[in-house]
N, C-alpha and C positions, 0 to 999 in steps of 0.2 A: 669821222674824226671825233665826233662829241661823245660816240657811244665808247671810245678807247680811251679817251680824258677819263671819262665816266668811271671805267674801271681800274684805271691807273691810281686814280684819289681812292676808291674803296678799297683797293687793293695795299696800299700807302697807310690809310689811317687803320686800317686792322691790324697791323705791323705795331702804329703805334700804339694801340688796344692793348693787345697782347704784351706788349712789352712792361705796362701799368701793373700787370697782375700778377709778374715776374714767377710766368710758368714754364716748364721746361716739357718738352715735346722728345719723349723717347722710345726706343723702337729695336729689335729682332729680326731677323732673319730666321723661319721655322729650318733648322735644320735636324740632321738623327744625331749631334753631339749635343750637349747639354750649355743652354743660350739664356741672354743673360741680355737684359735692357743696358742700350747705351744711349746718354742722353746727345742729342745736336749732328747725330748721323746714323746711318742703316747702312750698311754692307756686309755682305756674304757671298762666297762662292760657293754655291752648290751642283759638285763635278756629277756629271750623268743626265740633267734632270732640266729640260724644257721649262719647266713654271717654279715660282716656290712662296712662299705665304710669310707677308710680312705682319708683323705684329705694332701700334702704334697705341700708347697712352700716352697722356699727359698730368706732369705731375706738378701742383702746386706747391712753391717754394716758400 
């Protein structure tokens, strides 16, 4: 129980970390069309293909 508090609070104040330094966290889907950073979500369907490579930066606002 203390070890799940434990991560519950780190997990909580890096939320509120992050939020301080008002950065935005954006991201791709590798596809063969021509892809393009969206910030605050990742999706793509890529028909045919078992695995596919996501791309993440983040960008300071």
């Amino acid at each position: 129980m203390k070890k799940l508090l434990t991560a519950g609070l780190l997990t909580a104040s890096s939320l509120v970390a992050s939020q301080a330094y008002a950065a935005t966290m954006e991201c791709y889907v590798d596809t063969p069309a021509w892809d393009n950073y969206t910030p605050n979500s990742c999706f793509a369907m890529v028909w045919g293909a078992n695995k596919a490579t996501a791309v993440f930066r983040v960008q300071e606002n």
